[in-house]
Structure formats: C-alpha cells, structure tokens
N, C-alpha and C positions, 0 to 999 in steps of 0.2 A: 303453421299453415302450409299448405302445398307449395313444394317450391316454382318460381316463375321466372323468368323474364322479361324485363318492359323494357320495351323499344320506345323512344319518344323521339321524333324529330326536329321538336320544336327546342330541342335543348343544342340546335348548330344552329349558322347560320342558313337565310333562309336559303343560299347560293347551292349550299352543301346537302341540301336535306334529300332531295332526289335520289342522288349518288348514293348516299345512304341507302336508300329505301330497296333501291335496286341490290346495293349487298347483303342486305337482311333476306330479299326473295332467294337471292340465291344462293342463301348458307342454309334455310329453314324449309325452304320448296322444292324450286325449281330455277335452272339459272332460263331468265326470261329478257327478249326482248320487251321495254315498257317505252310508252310516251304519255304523257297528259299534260290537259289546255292548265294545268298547275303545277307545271314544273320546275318552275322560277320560288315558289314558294312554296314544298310538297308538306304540309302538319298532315302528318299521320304517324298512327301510334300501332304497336305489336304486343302485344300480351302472350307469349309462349308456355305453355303449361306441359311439361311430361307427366303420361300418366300411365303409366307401366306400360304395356303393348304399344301405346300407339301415344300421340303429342298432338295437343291441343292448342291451336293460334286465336285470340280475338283479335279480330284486325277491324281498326279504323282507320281510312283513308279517302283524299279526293278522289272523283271520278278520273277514272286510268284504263289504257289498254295495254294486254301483253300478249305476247305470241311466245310461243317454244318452236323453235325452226326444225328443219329438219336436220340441219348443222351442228347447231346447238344440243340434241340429241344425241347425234356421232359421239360430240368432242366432250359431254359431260353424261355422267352418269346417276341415277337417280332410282333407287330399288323400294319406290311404293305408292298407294294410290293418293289420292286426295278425296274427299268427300268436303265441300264446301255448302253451309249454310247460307243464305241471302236473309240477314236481318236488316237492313235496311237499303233504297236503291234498288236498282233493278238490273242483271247482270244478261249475259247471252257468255254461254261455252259452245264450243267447235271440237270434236275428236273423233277422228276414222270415221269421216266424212258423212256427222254427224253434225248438226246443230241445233241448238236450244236458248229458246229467253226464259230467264231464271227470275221472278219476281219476288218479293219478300216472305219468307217462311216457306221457302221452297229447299229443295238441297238437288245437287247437283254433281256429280260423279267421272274421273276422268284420272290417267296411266301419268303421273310424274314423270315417266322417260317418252314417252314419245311425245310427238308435237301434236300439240294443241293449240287452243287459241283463247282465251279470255278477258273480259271486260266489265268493268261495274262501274256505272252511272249512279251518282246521288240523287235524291230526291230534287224535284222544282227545276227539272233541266241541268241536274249537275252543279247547281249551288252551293247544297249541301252534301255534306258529307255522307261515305257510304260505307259501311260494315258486313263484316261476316264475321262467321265460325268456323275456322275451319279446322279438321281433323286429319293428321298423316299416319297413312295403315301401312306399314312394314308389308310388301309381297308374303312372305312366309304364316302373317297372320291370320289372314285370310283362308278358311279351309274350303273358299269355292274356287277352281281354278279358274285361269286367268281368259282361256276361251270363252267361260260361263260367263265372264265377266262382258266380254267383251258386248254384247247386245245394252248394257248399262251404260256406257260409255257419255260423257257430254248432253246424258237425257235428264228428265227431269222426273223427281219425286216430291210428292206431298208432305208437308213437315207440319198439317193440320189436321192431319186424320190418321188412325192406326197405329200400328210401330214408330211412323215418320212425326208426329204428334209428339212421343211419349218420350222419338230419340232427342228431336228438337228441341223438348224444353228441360231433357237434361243435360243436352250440352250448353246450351244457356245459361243455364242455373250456374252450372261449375264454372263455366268462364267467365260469368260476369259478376260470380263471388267465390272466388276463389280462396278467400279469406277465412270463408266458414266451413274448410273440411282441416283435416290433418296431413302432413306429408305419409304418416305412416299409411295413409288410406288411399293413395295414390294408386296402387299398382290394381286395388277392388275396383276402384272407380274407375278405371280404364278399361278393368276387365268389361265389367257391366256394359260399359260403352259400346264396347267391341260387339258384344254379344246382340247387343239391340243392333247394330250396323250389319251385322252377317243377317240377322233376321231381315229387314228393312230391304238389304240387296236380294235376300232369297226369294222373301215376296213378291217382288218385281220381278222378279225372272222366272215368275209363276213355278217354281223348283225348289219347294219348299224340303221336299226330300234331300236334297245338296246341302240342306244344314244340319251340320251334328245334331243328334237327337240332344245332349246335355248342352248346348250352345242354345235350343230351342227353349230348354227347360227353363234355362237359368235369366232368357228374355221374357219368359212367360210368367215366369216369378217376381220380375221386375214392374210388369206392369199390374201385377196383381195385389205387390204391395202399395205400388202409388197410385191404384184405384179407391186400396182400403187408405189409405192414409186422406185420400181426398172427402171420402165420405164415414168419417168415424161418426160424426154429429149424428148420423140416418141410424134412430133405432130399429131399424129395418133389416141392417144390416147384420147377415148370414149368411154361414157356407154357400147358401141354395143362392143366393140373391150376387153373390158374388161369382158363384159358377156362370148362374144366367147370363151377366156382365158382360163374358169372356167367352159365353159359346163352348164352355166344355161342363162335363157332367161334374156333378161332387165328388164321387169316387176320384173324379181325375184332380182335380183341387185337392182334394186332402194327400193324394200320392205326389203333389208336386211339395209337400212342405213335410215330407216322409225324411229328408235328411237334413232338413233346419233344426232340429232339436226340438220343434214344437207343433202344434196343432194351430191350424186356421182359426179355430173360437181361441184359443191361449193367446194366440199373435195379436187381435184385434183388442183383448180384454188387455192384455199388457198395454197396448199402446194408448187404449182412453186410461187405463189408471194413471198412467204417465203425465198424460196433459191433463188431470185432475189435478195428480200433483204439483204440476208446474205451478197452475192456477189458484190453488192454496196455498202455494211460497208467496205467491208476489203480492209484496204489499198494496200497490194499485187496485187489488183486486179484493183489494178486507170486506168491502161492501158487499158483497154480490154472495149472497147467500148461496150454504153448501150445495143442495137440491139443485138449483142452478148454474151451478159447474158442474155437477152428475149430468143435466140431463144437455146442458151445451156438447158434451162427449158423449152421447149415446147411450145413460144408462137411466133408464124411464124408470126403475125400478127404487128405489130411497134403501132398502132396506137389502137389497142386492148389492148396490155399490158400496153401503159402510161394511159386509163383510167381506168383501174382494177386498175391498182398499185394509181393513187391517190386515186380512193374508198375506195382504203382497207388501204391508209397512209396516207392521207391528203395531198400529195403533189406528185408534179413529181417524175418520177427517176432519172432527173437530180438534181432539189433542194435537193433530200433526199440523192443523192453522196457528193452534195457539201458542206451541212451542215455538212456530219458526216467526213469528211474530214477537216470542220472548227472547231470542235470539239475538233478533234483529236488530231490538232494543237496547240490549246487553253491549250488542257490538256499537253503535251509536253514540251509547254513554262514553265507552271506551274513546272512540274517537273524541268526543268534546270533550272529557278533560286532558286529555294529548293538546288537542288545541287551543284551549284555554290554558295549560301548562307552556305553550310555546311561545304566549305574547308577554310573556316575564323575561 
C-alpha cells in the first residue's frame, strides 16, 4: 500500500497533545502560531501520504486558530504552496490582504512562507470535530509563476463543480483509502493530482493558456476516463457522447488517447469486459444470469458480448463461470480436509 504516516494524539497524555500538534504543523506545514477552546485536551489525528511531486495530509482536528506572523516568516523558511480542502466544518483563510470563509467541499489556496492567517471551526458551534485535505506543492512544481499566482491567494474555489469536482473527489478517495493503491503508484498518482491542481488554479485565473498544453492533456484525460468509468452501465455510451460530455470534438477525443496505446471504443470495451469478469468470478453472483452482467455493463448486445469476452479470455462466459466456480470448489475441498486433518 502507499506509504504513510499517522499522527494520532490520542496516543499521549491529554496535557501533551497540543504541543504535539503544534510540532507536526510545523515539521509537515508551516511553523504556526495556534490557540483552541481545546487545548487542554487536543484528539486530533494526521495522515501524511507522499505522493511523488507533491504530499498529501488528511487532517482531523478540534476547532483551532493559526496565524503565520510576519516574524515567523523572517525566522523560518518554507518553499511551497498549500492547497487545502474543507471536508468538514467551516474554515475563513487571510493572505495579501485577502480574505475568505471556506465552507465544506470548498478548497482554498495560500504561499506556506508568507503570513497568513487560518481557522476551521467544527460543525454544531465547534462541538465537533473538523477535517481537511490538504495538499503541499513544492514552488518548482508549479509551472504557473508565482505573480499569476498571486490573484489566487486565501480565495476560494468550488470542489463541486468542473476540475474542482473531479480534483476533490480524487483527493478524497486517496486519502481516505489509501489502502487501496500501491506504493509503486505513488509518484502517477501525484502526478495526476498535480496536473488537475495546475488545471483547477489555471481556470481561475481565467489563463488557461499558462498551462502546459501536456499538463492540460493529461487532466483532460483524467476526467474522461472517470466520466467513462462512471457511466460504462449507459449503452449509449460513445466517442460522440463522450466528446459531447466534455465540450470538445471526436477528433479531439480520439487525439487525446493517440499515446495511450489504445482507442476510446477499445478503452471502454476493455473496461465493461473487466467488470463482466469480475462479475462471473464472484461467487455471490452465481445467480444472476449471464445476459444480466452483459447488460449491468453496457453490452445490450448477447451475442456481441460472448465474442468480445472469448477475444479478450479465450473462452465463453459460460466456460469462464464454470471453471472459476470449479476452482473454487477445488480449492474449498482442499481447505476442509487441512482442517479436518488439524483437529487429530
């Protein structure tokens, strides 16, 4: 699994956990002045994820304020931005005499060296507890410079609609199962990140031109494979219908998957074969007739699906239920007399 870090406060006393908390911001952030009405007993947890370019934090925590001074600035040094999510609770950022309330599934944007000011409040008056996601981008990674940046500063962006939508719920997703990817896949999945986050800051700064055209590509491919992956079930679904999606022409779709190795109909046909397959392994699913995993994935067709599916497996969809159902069996056996051989 990807590697991580977990902070947990809950694992000192409750005297210490503050002090803690405070040295985590300022090994993983930014060194910050903090105070909160739960300082006496701070349970909050840190999930740190590197992910090639750039490092991933899920932070839960009570409601808190911090400030970066103008001192604190001087005397420490800090070489990157922050891009923070608001997943729960509602936050207010301050930078270059800017400021903004941050509500939940917002994101929120500001310079790790200079001074700023931020705050997140829990839900119910600060009861409960408040979370983010937040993301640290190395200066260098960044190919908009830092004056373009600066109009971005402490404002606020949408994490419910467009790029902000699609960066939001995959930084979600990584962070809050970080379980389900590989370490080897680390440095992709930061790329991607990165790449929706250049997008996302470009759009807002209506200077879409300031994004690498392949920075552009490679976010516009991302949300085209998780539009198709959203809708494989819609036998509707085609070049045309997926261009339409996306506001660009087919020509232009089929040129953006010109250096994947494969075609837009290959991409989608592989992917329902796949979850056919799944579908016909799992024994849960013995019941549910073949035709009805074809057409759950998109292939209305009966007699279109058994010839894709032996192309792409060397056999039926019936031989390849029945095998792995004989299999399964096989290996079952095996197990009970193991454990019928172990109570002698």
């Amino acid at each position: 699994m990807l590697d991580r870090n977990v902070i947990d406060t809950e694992a000192l006393p409750p005297r210490e956990r503050f002090g803690m908390w405070l040295d985590l911001v300022a090994r993983t952030a930014a060194p910050l002045r903090m105070r909160s009405a739960h300082a006496d007993d701070f349970t909050a947890r840190a999930e740190i994820i590197p992910l090639g370019p750039i490092q991933l934090v899920n932070y839960r925590y009570p409601s808190l304020d911090a400030v970066r001074t103008a001192k604190l600035a001087r005397q420490t040094e800090v070489d990157y931005f922050l891009l923070a999510l608001t997943t729960t609770g509602t936050g207010a950022s301050g930078q270059a005499g800017r400021q903004s309330v941050i509500g939940p599934s917002e994101f929120t944007f500001y310079d790790g060296s200079r001074p700023h000011q931020v705050s997140h409040e829990g839900a119910q008056g600060g009861q409960q507890h408040a979370s983010s996601v937040v993301a640290l981008i190395p200066y260098g990674a960044l190919p908009l410079p830092p004056d373009r940046l600066a109009p971005l500063l402490a404002g606020r962006m949408s994490g419910t609609e467009g790029v902000g939508a699609l960066l939001a719920q995959y930084l979600v997703q990584i962070a809050g199962h970080p379980e389900q990817y590989h370490a080897a896949d680390a440095d992709r999945l930061g790329t991607t990140a990165l790449d929706l986050i250049v997008t996302m800051l470009g759009r807002h700064l209506v200077a879409e031109d300031a994004v690498p055209r392949e920075v552009r590509r490679r976010a516009l491919l991302a949300q085209v494979r998780g539009y198709i992956q959203r809708h494989l079930g819609d036998v509707t679904l085609s070049p045309q219908s997926i261009a339409h999606a996306h506001h660009v022409s087919v020509r232009t779709l089929h040129r953006l998957f010109e250096t994947e190795e494969t075609t837009v109909a290959s991409y989608v046909r592989d992917l329902r074969l796949d979850r056919c397959r799944r579908d016909l392994a799992d024994p849960a699913q013995a019941h549910r007739a073949i035709q009805a995993v074809a057409t759950r994935w998109g292939f209305g067709d009966k007699a279109v699906f058994s010839r894709a599916f032996r192309a792409a497996y060397g056999e039926t969809p019936q031989g390849y239920r029945v095998a792995r159902r004989e299999q399964a069996r096989i290996v079952n056996d095996a197990a009970s007399v193991v454990n019928s051989t172990s109570t002698y």
